[in-house]
MITOR-219611 format. One record per atom (N, C-alpha, C): residue number from 1; residue in one letter; atom name; y, z, x. Coordinates in steps of 0.02 Angstrom, whole numbers, plus 50000, padded with zeros to 5 digits. Example, Ala and Ser with C-alpha at 12.3 -4.5 7.8 and 13.67 -1.06 7.14 Angstrom:
2
+-----+-----+------+-------+-------+-------+
:   n : res : atom :     Y :     Z :     X :
+-----+-----+------+-------+-------+-------+
:   1 :   A :    N : 49716 : 50390 : 50660 :
:   1 :   A :   CA : 49775 : 50390 : 50615 :
:   1 :   A :    C : 49835 : 50390 : 50660 :
:   2 :   S :    N : 49888 : 50354 : 50642 :
:   2 :   S :   CA : 49947 : 50357 : 50684 :
:   2 :   S :    C : 50002 : 50394 : 50645 :
+-----+-----+------+-------+-------+-------+
# end
This chain:
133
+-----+-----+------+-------+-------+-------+
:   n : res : atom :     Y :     Z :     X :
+-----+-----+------+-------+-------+-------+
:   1 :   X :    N : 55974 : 54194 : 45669 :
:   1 :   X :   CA : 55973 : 54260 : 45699 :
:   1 :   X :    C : 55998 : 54310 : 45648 :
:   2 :   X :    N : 55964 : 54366 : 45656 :
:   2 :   X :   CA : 55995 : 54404 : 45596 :
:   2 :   X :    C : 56049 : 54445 : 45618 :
:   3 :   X :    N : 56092 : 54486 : 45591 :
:   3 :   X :   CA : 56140 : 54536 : 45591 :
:   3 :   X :    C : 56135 : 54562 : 45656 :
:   4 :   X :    N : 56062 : 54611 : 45646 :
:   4 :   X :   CA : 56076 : 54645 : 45710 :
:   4 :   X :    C : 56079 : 54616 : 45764 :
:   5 :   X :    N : 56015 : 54568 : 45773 :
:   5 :   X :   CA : 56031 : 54525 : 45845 :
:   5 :   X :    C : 56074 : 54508 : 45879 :
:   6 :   X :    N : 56127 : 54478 : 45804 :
:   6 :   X :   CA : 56193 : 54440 : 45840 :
:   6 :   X :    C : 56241 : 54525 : 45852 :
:   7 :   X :    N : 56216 : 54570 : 45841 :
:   7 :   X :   CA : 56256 : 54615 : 45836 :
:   7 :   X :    C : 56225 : 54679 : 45937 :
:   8 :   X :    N : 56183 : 54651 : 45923 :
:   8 :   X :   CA : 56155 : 54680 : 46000 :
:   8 :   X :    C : 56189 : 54635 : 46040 :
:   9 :   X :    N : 56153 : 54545 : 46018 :
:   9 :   X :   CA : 56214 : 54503 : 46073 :
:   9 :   X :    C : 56274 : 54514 : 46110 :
:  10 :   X :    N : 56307 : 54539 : 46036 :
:  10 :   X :   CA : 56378 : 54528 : 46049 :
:  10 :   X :    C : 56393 : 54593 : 46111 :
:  11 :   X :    N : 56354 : 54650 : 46087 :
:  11 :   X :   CA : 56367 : 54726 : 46134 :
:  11 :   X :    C : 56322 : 54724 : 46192 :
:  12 :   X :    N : 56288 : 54679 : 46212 :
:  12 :   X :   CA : 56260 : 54671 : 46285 :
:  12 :   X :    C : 56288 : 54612 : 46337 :
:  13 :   X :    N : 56331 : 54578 : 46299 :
:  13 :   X :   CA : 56364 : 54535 : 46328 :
:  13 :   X :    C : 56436 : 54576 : 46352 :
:  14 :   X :    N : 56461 : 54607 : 46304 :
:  14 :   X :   CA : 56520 : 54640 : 46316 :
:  14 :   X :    C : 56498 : 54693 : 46390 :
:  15 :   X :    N : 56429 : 54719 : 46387 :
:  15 :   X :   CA : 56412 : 54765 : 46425 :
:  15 :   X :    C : 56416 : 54715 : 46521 :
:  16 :   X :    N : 56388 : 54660 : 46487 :
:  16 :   X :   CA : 56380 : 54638 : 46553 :
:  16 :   X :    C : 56457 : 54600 : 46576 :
:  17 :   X :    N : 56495 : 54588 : 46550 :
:  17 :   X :   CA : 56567 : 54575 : 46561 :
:  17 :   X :    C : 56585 : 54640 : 46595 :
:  18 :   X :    N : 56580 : 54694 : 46559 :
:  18 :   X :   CA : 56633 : 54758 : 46594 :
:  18 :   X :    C : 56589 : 54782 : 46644 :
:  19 :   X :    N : 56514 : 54766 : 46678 :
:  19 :   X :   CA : 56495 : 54775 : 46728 :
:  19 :   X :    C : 56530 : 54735 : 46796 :
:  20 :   X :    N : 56559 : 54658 : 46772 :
:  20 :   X :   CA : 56587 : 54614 : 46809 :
:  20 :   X :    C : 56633 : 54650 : 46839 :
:  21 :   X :    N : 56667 : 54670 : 46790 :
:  21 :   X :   CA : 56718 : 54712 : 46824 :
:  21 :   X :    C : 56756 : 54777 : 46830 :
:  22 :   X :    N : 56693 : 54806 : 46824 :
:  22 :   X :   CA : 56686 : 54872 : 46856 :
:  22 :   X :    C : 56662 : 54864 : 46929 :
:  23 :   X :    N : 56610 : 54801 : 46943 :
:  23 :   X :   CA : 56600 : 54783 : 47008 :
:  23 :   X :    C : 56668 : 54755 : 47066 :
:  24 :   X :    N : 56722 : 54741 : 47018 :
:  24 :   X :   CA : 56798 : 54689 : 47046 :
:  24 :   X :    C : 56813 : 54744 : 47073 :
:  25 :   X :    N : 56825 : 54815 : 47046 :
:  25 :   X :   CA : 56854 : 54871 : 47041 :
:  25 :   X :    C : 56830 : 54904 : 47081 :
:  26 :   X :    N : 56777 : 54910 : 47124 :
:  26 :   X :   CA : 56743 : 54944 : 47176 :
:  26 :   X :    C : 56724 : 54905 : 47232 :
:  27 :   X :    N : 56780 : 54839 : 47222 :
:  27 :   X :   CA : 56766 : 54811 : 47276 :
:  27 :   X :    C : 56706 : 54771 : 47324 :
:  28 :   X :    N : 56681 : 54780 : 47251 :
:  28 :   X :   CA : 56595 : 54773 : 47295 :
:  28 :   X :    C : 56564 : 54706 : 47274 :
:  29 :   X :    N : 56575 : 54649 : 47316 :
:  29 :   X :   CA : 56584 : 54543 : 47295 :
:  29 :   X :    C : 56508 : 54557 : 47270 :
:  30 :   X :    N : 56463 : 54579 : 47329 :
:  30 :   X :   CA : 56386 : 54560 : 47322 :
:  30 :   X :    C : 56384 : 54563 : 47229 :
:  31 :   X :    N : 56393 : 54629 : 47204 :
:  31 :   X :   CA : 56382 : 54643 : 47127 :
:  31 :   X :    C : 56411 : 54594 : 47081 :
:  32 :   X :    N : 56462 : 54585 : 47100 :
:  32 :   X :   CA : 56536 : 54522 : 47060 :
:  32 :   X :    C : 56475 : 54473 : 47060 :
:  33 :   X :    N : 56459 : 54441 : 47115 :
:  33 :   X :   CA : 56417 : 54381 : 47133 :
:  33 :   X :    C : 56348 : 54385 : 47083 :
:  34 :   X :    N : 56317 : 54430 : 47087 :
:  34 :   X :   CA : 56266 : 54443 : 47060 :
:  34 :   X :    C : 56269 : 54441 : 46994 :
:  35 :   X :    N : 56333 : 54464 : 46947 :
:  35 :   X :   CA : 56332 : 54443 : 46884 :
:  35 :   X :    C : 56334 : 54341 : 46863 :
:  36 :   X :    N : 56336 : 54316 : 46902 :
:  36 :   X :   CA : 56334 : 54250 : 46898 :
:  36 :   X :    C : 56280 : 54232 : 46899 :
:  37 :   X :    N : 56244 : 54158 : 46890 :
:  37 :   X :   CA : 56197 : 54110 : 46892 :
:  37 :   X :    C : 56203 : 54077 : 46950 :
:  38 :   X :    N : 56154 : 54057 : 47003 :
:  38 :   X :   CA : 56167 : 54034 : 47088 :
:  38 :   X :    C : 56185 : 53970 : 47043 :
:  39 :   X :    N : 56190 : 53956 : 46998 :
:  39 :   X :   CA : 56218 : 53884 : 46982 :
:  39 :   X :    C : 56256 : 53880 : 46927 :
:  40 :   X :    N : 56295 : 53939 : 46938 :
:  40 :   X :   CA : 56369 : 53928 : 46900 :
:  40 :   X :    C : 56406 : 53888 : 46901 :
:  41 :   X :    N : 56456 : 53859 : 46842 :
:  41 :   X :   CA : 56535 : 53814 : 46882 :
:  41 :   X :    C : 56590 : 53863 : 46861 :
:  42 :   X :    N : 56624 : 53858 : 46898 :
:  42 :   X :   CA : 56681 : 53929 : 46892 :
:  42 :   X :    C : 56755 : 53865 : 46910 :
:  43 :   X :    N : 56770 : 53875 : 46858 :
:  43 :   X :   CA : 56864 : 53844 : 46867 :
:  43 :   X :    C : 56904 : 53889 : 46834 :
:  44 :   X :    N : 56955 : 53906 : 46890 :
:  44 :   X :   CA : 57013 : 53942 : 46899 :
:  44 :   X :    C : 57077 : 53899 : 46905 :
:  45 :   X :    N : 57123 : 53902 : 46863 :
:  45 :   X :   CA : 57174 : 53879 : 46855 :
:  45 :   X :    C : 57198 : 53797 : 46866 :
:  46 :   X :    N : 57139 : 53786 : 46832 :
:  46 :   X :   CA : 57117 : 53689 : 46828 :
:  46 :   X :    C : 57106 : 53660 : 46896 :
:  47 :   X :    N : 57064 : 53711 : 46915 :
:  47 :   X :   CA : 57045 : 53677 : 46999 :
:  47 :   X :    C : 56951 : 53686 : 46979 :
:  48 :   X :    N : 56923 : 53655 : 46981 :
:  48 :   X :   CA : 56842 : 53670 : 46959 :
:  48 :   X :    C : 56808 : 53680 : 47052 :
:  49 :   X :    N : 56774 : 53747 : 47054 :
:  49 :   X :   CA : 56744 : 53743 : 47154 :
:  49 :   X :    C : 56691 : 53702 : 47124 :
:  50 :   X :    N : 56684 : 53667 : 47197 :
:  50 :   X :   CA : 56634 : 53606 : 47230 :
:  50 :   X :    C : 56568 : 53632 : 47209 :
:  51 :   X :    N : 56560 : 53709 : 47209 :
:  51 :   X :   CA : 56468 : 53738 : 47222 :
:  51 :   X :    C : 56492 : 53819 : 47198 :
:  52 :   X :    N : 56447 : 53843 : 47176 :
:  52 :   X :   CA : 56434 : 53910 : 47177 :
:  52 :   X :    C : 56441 : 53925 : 47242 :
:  53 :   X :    N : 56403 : 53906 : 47305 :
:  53 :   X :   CA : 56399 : 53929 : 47366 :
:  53 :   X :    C : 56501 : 53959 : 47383 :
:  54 :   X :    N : 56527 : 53900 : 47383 :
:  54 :   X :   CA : 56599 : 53890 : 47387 :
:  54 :   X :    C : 56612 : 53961 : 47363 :
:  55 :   X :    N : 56613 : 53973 : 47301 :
:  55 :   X :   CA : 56629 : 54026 : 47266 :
:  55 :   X :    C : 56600 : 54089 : 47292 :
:  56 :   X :    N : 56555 : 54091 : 47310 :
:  56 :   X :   CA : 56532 : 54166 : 47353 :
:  56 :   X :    C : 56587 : 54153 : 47406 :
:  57 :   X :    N : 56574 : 54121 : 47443 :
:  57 :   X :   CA : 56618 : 54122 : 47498 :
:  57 :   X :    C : 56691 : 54138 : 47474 :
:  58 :   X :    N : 56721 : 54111 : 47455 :
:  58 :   X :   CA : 56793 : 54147 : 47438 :
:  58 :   X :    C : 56792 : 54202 : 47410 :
:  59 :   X :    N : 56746 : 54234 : 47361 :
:  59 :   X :   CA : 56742 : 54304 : 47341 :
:  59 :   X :    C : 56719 : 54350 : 47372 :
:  60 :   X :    N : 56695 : 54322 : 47430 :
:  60 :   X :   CA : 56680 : 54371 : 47488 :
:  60 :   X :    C : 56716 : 54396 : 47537 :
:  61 :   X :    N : 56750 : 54351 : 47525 :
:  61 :   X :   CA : 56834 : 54336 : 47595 :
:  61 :   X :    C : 56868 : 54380 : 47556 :
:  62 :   X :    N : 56914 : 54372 : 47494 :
:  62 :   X :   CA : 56944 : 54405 : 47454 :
:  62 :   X :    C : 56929 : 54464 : 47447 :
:  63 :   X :    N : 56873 : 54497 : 47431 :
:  63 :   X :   CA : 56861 : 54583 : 47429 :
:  63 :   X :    C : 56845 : 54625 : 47514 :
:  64 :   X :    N : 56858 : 54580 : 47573 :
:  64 :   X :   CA : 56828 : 54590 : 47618 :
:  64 :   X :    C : 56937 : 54592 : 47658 :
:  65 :   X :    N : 56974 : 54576 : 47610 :
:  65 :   X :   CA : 57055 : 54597 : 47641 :
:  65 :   X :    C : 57102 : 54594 : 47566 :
:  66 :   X :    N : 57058 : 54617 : 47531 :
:  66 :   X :   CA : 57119 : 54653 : 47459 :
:  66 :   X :    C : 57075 : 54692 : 47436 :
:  67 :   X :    N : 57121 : 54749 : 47395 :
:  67 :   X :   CA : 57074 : 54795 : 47368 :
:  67 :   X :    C : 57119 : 54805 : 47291 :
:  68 :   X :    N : 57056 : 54785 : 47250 :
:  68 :   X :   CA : 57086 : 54800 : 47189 :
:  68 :   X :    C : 57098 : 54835 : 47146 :
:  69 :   X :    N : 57177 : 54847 : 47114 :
:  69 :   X :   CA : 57186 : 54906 : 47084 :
:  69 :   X :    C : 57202 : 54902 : 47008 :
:  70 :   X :    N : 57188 : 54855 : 46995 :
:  70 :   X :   CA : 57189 : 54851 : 46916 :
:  70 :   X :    C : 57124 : 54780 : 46903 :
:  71 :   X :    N : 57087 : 54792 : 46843 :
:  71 :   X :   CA : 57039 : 54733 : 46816 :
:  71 :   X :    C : 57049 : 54739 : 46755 :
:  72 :   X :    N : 57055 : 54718 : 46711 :
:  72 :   X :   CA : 57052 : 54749 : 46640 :
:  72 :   X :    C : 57051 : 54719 : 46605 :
:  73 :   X :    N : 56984 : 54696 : 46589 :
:  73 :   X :   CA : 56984 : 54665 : 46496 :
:  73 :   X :    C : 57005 : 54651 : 46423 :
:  74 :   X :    N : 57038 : 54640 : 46399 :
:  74 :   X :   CA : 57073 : 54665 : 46324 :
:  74 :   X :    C : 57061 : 54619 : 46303 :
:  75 :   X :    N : 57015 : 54625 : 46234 :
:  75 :   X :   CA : 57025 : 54583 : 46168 :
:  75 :   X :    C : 56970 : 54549 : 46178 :
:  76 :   X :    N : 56903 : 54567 : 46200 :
:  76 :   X :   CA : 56841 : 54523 : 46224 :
:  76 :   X :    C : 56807 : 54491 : 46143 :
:  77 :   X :    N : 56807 : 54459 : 46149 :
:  77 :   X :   CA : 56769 : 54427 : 46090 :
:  77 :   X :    C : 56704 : 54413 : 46104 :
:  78 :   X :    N : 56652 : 54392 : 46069 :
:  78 :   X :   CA : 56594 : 54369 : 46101 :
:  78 :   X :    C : 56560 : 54326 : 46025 :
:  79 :   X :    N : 56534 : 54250 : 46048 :
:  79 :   X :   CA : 56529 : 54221 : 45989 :
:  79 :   X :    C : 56429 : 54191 : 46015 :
:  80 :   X :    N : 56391 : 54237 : 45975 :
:  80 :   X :   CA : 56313 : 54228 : 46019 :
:  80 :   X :    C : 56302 : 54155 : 45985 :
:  81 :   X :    N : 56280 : 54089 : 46035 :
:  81 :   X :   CA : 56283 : 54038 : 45997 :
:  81 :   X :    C : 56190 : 54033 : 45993 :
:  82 :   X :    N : 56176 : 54043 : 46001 :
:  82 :   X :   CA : 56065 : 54072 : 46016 :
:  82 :   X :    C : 56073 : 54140 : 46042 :
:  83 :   X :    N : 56010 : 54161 : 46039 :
:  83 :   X :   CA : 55964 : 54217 : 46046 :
:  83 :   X :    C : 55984 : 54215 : 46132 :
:  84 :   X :    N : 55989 : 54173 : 46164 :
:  84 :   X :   CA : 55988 : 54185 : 46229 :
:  84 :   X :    C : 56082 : 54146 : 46266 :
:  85 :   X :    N : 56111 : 54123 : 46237 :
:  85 :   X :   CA : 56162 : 54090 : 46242 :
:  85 :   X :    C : 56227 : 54127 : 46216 :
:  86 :   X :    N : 56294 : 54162 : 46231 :
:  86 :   X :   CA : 56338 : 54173 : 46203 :
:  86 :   X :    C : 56398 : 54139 : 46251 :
:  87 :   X :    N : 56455 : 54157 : 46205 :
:  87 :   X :   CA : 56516 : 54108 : 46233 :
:  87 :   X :    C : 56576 : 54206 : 46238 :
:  88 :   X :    N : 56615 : 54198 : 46287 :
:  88 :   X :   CA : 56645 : 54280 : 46294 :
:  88 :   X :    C : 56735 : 54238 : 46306 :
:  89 :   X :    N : 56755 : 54266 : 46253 :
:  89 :   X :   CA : 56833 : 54239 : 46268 :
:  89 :   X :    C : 56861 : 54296 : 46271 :
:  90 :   X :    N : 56932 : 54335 : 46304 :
:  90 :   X :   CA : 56960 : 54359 : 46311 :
:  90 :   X :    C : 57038 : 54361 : 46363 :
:  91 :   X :    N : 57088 : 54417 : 46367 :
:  91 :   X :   CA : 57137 : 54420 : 46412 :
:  91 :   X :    C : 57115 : 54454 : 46464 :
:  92 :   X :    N : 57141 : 54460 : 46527 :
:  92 :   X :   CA : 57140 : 54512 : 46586 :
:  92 :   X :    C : 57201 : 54516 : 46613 :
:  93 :   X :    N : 57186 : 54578 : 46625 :
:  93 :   X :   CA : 57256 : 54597 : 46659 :
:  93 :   X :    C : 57232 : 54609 : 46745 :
:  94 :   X :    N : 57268 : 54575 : 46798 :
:  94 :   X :   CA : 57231 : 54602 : 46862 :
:  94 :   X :    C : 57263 : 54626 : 46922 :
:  95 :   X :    N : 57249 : 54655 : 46989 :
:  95 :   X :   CA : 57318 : 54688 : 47028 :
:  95 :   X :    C : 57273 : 54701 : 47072 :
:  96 :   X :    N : 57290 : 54671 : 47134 :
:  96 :   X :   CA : 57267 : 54674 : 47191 :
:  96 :   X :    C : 57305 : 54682 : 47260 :
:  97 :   X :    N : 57302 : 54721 : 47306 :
:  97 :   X :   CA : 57324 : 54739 : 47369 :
:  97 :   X :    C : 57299 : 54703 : 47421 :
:  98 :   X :    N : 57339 : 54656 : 47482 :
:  98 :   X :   CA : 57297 : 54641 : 47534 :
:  98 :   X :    C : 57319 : 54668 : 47586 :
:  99 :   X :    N : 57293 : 54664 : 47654 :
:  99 :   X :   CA : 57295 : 54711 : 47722 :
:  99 :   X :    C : 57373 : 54717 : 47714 :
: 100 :   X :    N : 57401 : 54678 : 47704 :
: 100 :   X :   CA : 57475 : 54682 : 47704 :
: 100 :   X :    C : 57511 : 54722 : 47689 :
: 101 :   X :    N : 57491 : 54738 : 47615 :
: 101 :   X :   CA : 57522 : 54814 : 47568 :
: 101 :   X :    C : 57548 : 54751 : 47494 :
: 102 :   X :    N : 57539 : 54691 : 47523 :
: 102 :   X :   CA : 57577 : 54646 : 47471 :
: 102 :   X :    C : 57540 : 54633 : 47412 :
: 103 :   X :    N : 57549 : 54646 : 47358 :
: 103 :   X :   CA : 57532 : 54658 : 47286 :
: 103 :   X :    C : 57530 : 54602 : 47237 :
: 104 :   X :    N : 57489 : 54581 : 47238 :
: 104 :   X :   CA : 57483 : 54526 : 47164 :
: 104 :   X :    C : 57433 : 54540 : 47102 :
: 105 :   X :    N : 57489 : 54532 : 47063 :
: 105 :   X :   CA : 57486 : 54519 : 46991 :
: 105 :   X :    C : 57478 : 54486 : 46927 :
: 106 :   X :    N : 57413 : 54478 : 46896 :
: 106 :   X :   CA : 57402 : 54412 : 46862 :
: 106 :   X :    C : 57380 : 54439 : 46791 :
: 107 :   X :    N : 57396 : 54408 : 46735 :
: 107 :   X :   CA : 57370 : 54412 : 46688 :
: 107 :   X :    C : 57361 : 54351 : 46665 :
: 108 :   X :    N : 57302 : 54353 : 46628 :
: 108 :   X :   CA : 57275 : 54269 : 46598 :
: 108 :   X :    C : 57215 : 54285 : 46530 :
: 109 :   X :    N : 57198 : 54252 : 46546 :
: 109 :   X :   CA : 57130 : 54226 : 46500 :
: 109 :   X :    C : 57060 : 54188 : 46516 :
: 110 :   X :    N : 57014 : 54218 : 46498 :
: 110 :   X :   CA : 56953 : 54201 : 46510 :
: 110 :   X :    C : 56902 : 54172 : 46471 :
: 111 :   X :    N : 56858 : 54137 : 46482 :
: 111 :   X :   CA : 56811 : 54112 : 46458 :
: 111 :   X :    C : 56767 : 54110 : 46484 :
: 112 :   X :    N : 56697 : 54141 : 46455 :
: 112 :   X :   CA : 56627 : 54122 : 46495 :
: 112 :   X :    C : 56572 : 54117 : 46441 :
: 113 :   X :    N : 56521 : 54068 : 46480 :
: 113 :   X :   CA : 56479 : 54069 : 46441 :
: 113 :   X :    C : 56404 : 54096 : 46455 :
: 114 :   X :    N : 56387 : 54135 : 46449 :
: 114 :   X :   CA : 56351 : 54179 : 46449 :
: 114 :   X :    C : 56274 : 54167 : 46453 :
: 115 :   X :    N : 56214 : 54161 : 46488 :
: 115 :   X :   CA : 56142 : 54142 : 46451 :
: 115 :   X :    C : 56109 : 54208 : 46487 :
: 116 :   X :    N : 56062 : 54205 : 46441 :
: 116 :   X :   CA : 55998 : 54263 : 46453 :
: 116 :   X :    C : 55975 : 54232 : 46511 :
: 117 :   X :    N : 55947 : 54263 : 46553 :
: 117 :   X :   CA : 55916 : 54217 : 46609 :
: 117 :   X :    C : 55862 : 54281 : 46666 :
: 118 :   X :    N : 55818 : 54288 : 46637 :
: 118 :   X :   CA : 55765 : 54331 : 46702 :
: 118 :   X :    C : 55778 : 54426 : 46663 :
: 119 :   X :    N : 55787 : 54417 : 46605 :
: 119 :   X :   CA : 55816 : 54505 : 46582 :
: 119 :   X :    C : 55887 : 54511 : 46595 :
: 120 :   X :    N : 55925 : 54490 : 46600 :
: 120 :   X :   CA : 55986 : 54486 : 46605 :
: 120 :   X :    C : 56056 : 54437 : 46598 :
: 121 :   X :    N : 56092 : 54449 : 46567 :
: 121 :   X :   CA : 56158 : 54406 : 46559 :
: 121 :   X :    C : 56195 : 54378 : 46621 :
: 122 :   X :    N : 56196 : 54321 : 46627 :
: 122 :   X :   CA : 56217 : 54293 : 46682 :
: 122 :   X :    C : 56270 : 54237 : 46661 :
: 123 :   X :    N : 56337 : 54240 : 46698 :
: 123 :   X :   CA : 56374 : 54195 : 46675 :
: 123 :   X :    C : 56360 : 54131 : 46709 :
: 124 :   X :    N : 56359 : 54085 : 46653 :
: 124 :   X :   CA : 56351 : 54013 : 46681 :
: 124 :   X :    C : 56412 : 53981 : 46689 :
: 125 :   X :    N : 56459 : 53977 : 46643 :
: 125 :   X :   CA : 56505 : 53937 : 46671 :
: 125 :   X :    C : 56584 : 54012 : 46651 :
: 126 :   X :    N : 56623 : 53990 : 46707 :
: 126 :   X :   CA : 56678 : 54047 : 46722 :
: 126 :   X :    C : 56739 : 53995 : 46705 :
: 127 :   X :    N : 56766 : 54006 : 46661 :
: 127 :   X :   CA : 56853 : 53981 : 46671 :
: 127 :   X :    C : 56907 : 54022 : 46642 :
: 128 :   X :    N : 56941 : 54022 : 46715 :
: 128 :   X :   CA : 57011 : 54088 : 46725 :
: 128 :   X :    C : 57068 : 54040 : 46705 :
: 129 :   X :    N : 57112 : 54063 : 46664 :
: 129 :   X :   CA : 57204 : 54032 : 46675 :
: 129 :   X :    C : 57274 : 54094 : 46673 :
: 130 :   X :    N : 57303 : 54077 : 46697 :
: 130 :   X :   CA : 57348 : 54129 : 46706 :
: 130 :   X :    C : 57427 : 54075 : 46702 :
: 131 :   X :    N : 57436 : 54105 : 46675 :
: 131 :   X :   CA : 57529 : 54080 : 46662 :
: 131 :   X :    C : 57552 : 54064 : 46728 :
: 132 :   X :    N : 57600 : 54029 : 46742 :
: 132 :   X :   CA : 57642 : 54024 : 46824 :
: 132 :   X :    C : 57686 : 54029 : 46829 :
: 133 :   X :    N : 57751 : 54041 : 46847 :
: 133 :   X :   CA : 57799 : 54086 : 46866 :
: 133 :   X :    C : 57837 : 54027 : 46897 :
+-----+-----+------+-------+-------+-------+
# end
């Protein structure tokens, strides 16, 4: 791949990451969901979900009684491994409200891997970790 390619890669992947969560940030799962592959694997804090399906479902529950007030990306890297394939490492910082008023706070690190799929970047595989307290 030449320069630029890997150099568009790298800035349309970044683009479709901060769409992820600009979608977290408006609360709005359907969009969150939609940046994924219906056959993603997503593991969060060394627990891997059973199904994508699983995973809508809890991200639907979750934006449907918290509302989130911080998402935030820092330090996104992006390493294009093909023309249609990249790998996206980075930190997040995150802060969410539920019906309660009760406030949680997470910062961690991310990993996804990224494929071209139908005109668009779709994450295939999701893995979140966050420090524990």
């Amino acid at each position: 791949m030449t320069e630029s390619e890997r150099n568009n890669i790298i800035a349309s992947v970044k683009r479709a990451a901060t769409e992820l969560v600009q979608a977290s940030l408006r609360g709005d799962a359907k969009s969150v969901l939609r940046c994924y592959s219906p056959t993603a694997t997503v593991v969060e804090q060394g627990v891997i979900s059973p199904s994508f399906e699983a995973v809508s479902t809890e991200v639907r529950a979750f934006y449907e009684t918290n509302r989130v007030t911080e998402n935030e990306g820092e330090e996104m890297r992006v390493e294009p491994l093909s023309n249609d394939v990249a790998v996206l490492t980075g930190r997040f910082r995150f802060s969410a409200t539920d019906a309660r008023g009760a406030q949680q706070r997470v910062r961690g690190a991310w990993t996804a891997v990224y494929a071209w799929r139908q005109g668009e970047w779709k994450v295939m595989v999701s893995h979140q970790s966050a420090p524990t307290e």
